[in-house]
GUVOVEX-310771 format. One record per residue: x negated, y, z negated of N, C-alpha, C, O in turn; residue number from 0. Coordinates in steps of 0.2 Angstrom, whole numbers, always signed. Example, Ala and Ser with C-alpha at 12.3 -4.5 7.8 and 13.67 -1.06 7.14 Angstrom:
<rec n_X="-66" n_Y="-28" n_Z="-39" ca_X="-62" ca_Y="-22" ca_Z="-39" c_X="-66" c_Y="-16" c_Z="-39" o_X="-71" o_Y="-17" o_Z="-42" resi="0"/>
<rec n_X="-64" n_Y="-11" n_Z="-35" ca_X="-68" ca_Y="-5" ca_Z="-36" c_X="-64" c_Y="+0" c_Z="-39" o_X="-67" o_Y="+6" o_Z="-40" resi="1"/>
//
This chain:
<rec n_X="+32" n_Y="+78" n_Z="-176" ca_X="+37" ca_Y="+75" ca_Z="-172" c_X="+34" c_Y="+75" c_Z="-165" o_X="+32" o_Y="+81" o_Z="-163" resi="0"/>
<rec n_X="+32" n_Y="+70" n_Z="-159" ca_X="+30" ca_Y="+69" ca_Z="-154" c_X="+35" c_Y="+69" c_Z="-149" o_X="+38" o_Y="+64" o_Z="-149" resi="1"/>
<rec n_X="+36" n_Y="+72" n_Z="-145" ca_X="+40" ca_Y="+74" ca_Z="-140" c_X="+38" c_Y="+67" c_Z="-134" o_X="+33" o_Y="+66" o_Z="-131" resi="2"/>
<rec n_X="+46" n_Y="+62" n_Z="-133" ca_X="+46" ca_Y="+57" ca_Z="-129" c_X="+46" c_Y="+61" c_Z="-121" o_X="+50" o_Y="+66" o_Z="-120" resi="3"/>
<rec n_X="+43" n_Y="+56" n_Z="-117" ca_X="+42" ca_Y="+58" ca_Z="-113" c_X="+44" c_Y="+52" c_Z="-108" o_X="+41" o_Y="+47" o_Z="-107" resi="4"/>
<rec n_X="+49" n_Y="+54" n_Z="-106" ca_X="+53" ca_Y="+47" ca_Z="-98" c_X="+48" c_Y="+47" c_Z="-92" o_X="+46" o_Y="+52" o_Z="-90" resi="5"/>
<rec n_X="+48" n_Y="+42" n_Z="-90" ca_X="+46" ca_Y="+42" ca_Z="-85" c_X="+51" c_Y="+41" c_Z="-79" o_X="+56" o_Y="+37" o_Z="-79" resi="6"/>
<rec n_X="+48" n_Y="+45" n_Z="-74" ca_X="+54" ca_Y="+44" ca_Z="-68" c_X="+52" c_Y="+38" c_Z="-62" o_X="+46" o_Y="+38" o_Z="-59" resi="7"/>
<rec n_X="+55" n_Y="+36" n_Z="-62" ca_X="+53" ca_Y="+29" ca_Z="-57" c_X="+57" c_Y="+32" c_Z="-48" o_X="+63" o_Y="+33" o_Z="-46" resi="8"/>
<rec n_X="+52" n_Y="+32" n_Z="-45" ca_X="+55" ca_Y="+31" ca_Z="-38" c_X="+53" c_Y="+24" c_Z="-34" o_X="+48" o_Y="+21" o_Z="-35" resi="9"/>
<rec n_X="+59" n_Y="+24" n_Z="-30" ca_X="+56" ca_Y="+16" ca_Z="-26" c_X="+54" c_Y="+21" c_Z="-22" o_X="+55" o_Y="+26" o_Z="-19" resi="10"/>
<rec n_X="+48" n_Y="+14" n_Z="-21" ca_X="+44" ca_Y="+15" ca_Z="-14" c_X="+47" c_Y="+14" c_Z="-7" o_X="+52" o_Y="+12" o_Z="-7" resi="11"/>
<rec n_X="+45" n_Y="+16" n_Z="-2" ca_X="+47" ca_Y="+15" ca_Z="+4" c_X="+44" c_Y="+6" c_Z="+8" o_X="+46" o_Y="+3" o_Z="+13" resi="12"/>
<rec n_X="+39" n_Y="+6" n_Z="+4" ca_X="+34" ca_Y="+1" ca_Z="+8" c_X="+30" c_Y="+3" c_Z="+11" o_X="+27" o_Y="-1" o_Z="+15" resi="13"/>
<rec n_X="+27" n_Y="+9" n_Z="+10" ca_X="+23" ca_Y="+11" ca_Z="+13" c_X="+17" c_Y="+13" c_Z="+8" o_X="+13" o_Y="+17" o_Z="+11" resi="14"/>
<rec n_X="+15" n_Y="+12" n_Z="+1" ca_X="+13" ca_Y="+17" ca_Z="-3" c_X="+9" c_Y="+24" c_Z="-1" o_X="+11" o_Y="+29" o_Z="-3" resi="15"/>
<rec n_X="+3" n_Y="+23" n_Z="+3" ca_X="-1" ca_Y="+28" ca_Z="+6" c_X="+3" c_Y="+33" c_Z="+7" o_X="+2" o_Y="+38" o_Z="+4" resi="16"/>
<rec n_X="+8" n_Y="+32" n_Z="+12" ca_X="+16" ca_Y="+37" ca_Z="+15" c_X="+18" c_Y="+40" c_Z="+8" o_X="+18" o_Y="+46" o_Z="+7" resi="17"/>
<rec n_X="+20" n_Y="+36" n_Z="+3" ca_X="+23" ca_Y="+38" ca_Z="+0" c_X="+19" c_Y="+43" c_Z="-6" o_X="+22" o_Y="+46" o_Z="-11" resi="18"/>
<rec n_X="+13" n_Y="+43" n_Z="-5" ca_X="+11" ca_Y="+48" ca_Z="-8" c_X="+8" c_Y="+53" c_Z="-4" o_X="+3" o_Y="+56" o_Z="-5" resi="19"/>
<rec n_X="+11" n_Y="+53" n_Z="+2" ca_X="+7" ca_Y="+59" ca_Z="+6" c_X="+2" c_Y="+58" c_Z="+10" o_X="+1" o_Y="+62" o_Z="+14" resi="20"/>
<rec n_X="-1" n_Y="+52" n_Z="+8" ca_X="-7" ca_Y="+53" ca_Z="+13" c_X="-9" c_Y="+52" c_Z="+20" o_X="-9" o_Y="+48" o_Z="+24" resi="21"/>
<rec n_X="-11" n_Y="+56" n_Z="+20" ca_X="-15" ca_Y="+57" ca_Z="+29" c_X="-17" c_Y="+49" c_Z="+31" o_X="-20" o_Y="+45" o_Z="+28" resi="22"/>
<rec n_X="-16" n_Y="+48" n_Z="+36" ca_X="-15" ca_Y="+44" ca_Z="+41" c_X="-13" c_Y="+37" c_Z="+36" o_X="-17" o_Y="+32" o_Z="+36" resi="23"/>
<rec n_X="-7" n_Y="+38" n_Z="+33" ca_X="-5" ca_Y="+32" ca_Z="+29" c_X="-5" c_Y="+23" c_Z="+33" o_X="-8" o_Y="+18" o_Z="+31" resi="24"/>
<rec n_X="-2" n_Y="+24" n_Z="+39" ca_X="+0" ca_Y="+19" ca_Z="+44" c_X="-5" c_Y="+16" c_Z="+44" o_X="-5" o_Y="+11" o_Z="+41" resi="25"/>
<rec n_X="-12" n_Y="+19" n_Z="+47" ca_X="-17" ca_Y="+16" ca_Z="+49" c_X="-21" c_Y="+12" c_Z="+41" o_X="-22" o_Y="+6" o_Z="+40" resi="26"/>
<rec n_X="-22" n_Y="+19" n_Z="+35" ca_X="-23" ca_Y="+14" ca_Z="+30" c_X="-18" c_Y="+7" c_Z="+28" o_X="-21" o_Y="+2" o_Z="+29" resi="27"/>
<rec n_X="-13" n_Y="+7" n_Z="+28" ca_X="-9" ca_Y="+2" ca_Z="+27" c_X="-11" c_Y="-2" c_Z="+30" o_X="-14" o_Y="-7" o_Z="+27" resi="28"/>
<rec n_X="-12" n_Y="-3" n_Z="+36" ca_X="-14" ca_Y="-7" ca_Z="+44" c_X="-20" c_Y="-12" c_Z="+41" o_X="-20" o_Y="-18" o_Z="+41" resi="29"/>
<rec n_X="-25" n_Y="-6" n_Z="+38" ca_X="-32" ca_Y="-8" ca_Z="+36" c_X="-31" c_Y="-12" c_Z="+32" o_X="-30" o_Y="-18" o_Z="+33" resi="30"/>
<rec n_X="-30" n_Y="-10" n_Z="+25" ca_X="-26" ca_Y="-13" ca_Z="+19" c_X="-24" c_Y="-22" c_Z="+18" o_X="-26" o_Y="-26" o_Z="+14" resi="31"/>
<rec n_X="-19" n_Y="-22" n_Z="+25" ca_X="-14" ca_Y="-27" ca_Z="+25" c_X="-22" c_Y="-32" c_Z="+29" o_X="-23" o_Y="-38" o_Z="+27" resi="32"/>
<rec n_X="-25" n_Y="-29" n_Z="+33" ca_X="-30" ca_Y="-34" ca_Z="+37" c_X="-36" c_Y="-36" c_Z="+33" o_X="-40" o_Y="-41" o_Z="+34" resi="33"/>
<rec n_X="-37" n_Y="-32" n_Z="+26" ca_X="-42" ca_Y="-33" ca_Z="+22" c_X="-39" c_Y="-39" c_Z="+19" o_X="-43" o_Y="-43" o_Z="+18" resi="34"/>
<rec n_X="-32" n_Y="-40" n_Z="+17" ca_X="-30" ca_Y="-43" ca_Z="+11" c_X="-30" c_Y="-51" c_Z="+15" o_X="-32" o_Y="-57" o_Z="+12" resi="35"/>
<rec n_X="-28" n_Y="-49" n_Z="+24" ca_X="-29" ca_Y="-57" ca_Z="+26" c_X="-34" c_Y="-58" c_Z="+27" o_X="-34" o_Y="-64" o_Z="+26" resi="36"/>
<rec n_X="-39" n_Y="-56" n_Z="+28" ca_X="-47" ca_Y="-58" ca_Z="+27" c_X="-48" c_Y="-62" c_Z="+19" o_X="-49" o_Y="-68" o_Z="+17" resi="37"/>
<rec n_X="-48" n_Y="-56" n_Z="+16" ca_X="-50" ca_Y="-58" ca_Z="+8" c_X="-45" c_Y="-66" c_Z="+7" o_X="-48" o_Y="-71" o_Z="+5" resi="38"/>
<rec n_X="-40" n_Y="-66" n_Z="+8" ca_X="-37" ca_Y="-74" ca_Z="+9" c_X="-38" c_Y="-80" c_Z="+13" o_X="-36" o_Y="-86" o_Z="+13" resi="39"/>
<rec n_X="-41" n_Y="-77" n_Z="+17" ca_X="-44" ca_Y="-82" ca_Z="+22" c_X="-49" c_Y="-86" c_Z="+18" o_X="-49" o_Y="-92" o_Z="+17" resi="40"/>
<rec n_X="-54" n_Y="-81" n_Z="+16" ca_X="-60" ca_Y="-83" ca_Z="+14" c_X="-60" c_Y="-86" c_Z="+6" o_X="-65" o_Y="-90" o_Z="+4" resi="41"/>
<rec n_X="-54" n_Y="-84" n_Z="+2" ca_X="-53" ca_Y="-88" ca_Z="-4" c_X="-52" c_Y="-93" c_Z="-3" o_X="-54" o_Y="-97" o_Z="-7" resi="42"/>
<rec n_X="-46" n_Y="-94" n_Z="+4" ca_X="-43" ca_Y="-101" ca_Z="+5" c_X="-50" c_Y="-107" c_Z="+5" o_X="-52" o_Y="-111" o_Z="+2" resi="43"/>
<rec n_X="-55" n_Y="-105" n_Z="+11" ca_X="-60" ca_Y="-107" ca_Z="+12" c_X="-64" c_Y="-109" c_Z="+6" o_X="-68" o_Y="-114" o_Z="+6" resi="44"/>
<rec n_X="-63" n_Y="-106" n_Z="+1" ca_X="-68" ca_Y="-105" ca_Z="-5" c_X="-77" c_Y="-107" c_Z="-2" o_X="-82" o_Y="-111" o_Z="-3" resi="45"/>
<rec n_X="-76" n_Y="-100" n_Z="+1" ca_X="-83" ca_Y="-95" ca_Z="+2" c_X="-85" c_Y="-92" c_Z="-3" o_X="-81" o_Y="-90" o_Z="-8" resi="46"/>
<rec n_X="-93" n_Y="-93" n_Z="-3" ca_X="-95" ca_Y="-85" ca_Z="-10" c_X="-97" c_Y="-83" c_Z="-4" o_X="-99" o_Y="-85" o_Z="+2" resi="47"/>
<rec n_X="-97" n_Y="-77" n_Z="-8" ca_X="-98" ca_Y="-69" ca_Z="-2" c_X="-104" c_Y="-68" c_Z="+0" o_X="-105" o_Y="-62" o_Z="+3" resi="48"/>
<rec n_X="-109" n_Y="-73" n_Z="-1" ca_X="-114" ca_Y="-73" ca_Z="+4" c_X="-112" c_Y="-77" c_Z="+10" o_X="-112" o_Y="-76" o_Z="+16" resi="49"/>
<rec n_X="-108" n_Y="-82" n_Z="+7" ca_X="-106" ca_Y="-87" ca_Z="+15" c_X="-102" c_Y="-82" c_Z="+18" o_X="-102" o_Y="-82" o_Z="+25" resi="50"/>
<rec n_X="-100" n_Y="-79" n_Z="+16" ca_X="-91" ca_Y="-76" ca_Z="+20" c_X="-94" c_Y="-72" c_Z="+23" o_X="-92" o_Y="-71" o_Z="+29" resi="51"/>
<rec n_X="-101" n_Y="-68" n_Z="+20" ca_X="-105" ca_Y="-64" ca_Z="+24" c_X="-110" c_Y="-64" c_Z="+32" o_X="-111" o_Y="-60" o_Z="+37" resi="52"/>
<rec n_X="-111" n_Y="-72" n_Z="+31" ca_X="-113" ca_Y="-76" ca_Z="+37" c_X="-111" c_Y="-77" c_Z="+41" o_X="-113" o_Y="-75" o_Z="+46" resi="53"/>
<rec n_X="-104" n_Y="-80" n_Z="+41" ca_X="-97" ca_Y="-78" ca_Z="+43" c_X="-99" c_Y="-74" c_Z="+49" o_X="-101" o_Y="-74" o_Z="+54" resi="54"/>
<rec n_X="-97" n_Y="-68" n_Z="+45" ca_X="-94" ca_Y="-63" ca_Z="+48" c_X="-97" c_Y="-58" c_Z="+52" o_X="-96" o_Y="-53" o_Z="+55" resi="55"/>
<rec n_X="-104" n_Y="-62" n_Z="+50" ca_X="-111" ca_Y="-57" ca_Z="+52" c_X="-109" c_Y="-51" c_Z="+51" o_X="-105" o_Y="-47" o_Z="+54" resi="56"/>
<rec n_X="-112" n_Y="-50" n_Z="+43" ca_X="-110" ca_Y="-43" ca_Z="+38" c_X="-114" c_Y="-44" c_Z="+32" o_X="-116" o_Y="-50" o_Z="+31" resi="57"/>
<rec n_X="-116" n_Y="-40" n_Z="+29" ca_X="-121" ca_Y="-42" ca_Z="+22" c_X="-115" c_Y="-44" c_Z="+16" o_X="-109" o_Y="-44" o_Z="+17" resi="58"/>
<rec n_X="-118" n_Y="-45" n_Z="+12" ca_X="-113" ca_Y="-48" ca_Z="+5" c_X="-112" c_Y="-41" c_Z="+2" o_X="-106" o_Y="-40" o_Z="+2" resi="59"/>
<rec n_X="-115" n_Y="-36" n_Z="+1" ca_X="-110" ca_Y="-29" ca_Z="-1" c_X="-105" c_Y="-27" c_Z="+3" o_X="-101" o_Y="-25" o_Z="+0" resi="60"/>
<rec n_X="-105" n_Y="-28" n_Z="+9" ca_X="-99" ca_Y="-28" ca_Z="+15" c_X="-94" c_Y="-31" c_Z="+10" o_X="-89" o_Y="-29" o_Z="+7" resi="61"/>
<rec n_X="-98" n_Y="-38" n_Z="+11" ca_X="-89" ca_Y="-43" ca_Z="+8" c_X="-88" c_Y="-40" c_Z="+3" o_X="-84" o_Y="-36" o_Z="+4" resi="62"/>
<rec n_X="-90" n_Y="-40" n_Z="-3" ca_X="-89" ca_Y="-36" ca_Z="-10" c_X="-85" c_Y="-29" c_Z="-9" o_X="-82" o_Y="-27" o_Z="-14" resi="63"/>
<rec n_X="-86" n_Y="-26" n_Z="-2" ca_X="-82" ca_Y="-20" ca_Z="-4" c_X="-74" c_Y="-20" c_Z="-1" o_X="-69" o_Y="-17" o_Z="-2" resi="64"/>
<rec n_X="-75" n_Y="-26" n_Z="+4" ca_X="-70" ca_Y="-26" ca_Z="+8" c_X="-65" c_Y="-30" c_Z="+4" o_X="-59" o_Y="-28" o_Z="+4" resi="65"/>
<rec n_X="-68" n_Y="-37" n_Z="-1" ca_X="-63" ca_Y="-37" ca_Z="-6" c_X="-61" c_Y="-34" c_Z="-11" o_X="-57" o_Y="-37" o_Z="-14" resi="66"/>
<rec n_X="-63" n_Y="-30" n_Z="-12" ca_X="-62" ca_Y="-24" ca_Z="-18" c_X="-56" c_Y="-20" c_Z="-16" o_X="-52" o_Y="-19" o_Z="-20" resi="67"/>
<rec n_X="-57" n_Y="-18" n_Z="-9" ca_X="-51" ca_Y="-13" ca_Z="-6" c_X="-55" c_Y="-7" c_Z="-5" o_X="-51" o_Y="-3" o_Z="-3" resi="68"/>
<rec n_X="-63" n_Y="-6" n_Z="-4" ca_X="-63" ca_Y="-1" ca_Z="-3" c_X="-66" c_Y="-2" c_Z="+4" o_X="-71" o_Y="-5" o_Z="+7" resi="69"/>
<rec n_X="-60" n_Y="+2" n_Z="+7" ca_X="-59" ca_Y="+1" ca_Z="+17" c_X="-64" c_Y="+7" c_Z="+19" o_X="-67" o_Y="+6" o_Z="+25" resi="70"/>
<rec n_X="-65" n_Y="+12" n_Z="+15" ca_X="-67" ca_Y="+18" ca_Z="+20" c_X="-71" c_Y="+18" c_Z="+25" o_X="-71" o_Y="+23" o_Z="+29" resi="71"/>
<rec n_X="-76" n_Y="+12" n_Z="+24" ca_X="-81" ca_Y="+11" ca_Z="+30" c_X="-80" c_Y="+6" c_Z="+34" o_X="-84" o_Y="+3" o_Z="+37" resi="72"/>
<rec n_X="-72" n_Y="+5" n_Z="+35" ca_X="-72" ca_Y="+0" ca_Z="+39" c_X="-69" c_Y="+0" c_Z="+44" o_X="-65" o_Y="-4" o_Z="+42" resi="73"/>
<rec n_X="-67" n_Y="+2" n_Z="+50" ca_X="-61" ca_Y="+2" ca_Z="+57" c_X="-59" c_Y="-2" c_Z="+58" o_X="-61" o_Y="-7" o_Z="+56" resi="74"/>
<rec n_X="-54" n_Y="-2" n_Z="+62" ca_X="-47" ca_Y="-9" ca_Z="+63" c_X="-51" c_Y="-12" c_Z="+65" o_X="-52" o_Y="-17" o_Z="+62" resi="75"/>
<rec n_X="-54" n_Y="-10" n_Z="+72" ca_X="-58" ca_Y="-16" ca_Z="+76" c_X="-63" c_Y="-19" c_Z="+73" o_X="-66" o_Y="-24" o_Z="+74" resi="76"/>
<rec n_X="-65" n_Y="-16" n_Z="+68" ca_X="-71" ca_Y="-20" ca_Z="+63" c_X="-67" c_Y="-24" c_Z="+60" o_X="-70" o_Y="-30" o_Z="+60" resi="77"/>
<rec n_X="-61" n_Y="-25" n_Z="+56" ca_X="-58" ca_Y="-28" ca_Z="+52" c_X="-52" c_Y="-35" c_Z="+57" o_X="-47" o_Y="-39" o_Z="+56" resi="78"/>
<rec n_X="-54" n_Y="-32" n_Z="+63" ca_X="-51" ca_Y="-36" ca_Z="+68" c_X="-56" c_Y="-42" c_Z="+71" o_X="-55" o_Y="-46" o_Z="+75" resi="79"/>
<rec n_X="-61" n_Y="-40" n_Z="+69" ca_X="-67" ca_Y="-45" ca_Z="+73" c_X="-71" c_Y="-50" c_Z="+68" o_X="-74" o_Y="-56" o_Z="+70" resi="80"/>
<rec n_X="-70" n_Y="-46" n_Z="+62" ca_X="-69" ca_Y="-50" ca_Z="+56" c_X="-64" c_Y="-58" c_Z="+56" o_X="-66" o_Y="-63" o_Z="+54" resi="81"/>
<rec n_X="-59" n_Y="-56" n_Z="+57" ca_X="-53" ca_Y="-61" ca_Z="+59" c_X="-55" c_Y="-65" c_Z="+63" o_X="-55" o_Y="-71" o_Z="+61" resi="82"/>
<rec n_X="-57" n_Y="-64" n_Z="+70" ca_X="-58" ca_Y="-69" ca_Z="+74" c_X="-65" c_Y="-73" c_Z="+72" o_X="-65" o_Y="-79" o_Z="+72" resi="83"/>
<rec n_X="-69" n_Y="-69" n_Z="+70" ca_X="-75" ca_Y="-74" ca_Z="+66" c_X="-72" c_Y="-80" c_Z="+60" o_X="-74" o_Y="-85" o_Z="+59" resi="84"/>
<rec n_X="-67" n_Y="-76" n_Z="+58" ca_X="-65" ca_Y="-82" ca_Z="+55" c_X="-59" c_Y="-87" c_Z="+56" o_X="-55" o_Y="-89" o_Z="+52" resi="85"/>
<rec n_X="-59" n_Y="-88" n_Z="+66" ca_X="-54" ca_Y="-91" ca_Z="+69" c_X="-47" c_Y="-88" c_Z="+70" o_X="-43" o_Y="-92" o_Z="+72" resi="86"/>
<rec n_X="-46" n_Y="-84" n_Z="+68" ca_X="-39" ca_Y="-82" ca_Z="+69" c_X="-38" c_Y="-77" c_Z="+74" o_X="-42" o_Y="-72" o_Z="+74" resi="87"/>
<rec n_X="-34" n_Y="-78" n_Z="+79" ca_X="-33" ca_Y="-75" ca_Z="+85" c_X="-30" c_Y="-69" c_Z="+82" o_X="-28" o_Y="-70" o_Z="+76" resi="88"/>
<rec n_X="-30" n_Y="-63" n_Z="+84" ca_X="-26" ca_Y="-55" ca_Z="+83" c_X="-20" c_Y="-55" c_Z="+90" o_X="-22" o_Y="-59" o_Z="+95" resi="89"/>
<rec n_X="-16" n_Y="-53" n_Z="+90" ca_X="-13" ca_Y="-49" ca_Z="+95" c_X="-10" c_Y="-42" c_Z="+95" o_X="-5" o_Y="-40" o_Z="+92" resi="90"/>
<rec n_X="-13" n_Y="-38" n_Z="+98" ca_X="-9" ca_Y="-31" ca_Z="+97" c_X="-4" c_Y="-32" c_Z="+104" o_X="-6" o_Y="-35" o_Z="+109" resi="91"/>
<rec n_X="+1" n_Y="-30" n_Z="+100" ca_X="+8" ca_Y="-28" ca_Z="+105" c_X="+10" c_Y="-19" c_Z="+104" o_X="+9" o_Y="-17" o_Z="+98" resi="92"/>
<rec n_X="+11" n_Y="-16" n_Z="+109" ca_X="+12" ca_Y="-11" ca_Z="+113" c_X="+21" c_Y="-9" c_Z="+113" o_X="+24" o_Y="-14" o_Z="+114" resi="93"/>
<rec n_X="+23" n_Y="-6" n_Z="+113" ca_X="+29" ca_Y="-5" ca_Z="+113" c_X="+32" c_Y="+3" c_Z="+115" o_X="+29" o_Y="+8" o_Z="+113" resi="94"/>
<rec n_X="+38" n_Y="+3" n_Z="+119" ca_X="+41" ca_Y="+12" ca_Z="+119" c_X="+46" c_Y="+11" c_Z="+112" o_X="+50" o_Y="+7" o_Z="+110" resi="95"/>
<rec n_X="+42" n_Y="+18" n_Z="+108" ca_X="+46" ca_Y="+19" ca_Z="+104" c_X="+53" c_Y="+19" c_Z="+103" o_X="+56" o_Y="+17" o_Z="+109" resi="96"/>
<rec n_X="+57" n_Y="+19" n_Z="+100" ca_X="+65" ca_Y="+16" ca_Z="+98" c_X="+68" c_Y="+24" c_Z="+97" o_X="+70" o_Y="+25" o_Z="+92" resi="97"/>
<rec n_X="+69" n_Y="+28" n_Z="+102" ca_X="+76" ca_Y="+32" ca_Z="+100" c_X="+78" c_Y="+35" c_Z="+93" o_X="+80" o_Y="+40" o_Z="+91" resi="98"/>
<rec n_X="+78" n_Y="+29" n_Z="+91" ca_X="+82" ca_Y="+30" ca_Z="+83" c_X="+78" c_Y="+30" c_Z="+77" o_X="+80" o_Y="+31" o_Z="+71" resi="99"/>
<rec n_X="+72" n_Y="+29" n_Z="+80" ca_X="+68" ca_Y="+27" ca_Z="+73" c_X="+63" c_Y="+36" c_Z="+73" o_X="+60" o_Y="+38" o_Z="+69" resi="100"/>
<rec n_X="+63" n_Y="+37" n_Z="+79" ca_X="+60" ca_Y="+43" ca_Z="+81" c_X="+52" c_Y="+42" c_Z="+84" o_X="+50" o_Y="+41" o_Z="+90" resi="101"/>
<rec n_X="+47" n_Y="+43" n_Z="+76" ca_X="+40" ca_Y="+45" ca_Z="+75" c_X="+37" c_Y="+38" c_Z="+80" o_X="+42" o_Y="+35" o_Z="+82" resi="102"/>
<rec n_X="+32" n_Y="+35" n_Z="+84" ca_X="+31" ca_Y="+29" ca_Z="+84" c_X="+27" c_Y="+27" c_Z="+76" o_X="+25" o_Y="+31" o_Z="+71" resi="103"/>
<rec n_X="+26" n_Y="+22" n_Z="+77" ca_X="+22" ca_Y="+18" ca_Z="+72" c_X="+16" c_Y="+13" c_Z="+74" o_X="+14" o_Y="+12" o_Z="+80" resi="104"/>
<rec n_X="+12" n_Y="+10" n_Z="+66" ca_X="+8" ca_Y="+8" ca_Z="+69" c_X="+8" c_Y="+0" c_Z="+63" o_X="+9" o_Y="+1" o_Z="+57" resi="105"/>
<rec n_X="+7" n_Y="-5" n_Z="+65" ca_X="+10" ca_Y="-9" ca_Z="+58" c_X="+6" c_Y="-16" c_Z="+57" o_X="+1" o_Y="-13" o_Z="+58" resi="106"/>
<rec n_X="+6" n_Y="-21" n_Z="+56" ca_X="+0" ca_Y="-27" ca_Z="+54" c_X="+5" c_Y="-30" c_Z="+51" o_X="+8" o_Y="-29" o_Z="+45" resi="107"/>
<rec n_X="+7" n_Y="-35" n_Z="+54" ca_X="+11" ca_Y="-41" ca_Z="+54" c_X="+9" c_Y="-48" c_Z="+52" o_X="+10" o_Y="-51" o_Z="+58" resi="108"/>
<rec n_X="+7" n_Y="-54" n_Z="+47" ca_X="+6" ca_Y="-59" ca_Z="+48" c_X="+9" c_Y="-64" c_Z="+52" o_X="+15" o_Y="-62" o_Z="+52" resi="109"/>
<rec n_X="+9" n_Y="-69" n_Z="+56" ca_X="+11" ca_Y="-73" ca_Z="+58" c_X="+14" c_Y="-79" c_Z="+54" o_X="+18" o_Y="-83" o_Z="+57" resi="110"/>
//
């Protein structure tokens, strides 16, 4: 007889990184969210990733890893310059924390 086994489901917060603990979750999310608007940018375009690569003045393994999700070699401001190479303005906005909410934060908003 095999013993069933349940699974526990918890909702997410929105944050997954956070929610599994991870060390500087904010920031991965950040990167994540700016990876996913790139990689849509350049589908929309329908780029092959040597184009998207010229672009962006980056090699085509660059493109391939940054579609893929693997971020660890990349910094906001790299994935922020990326953006503008591909016409889209960035804005970062600046703010005093909110009293209520406590921690500050750090967040990646489309328009």
């Amino acid at each position: 007889m095999t013993k069933q086994i349940t699974p526990s489901v918890i909702e997410s917060g929105g944050d997954v990184f956070a929610d599994l603990d991870l060390p500087g979750s904010e920031q991965t999310l950040a990167k994540a969210r700016l990876a996913s608007m790139i990689a849509s940018i350049i589908e929309s375009r329908g780029l092959t990733q040597a184009e998207a690569a010229r672009v962006l003045g980056a090699t085509q393994p660059i493109v391939s890893n940054l579609r893929r999700g693997r971020l660890s070699g990349f910094s906001l401001d790299r994935l922020l310059r990326f953006l503008n190479a591909l016409g889209r303005d960035v804005e970062i906005r600046v703010e005093l924390t909110s009293s209520r909410r406590g921690a500050a934060r750090t967040t990646v908003e489309p328009a």
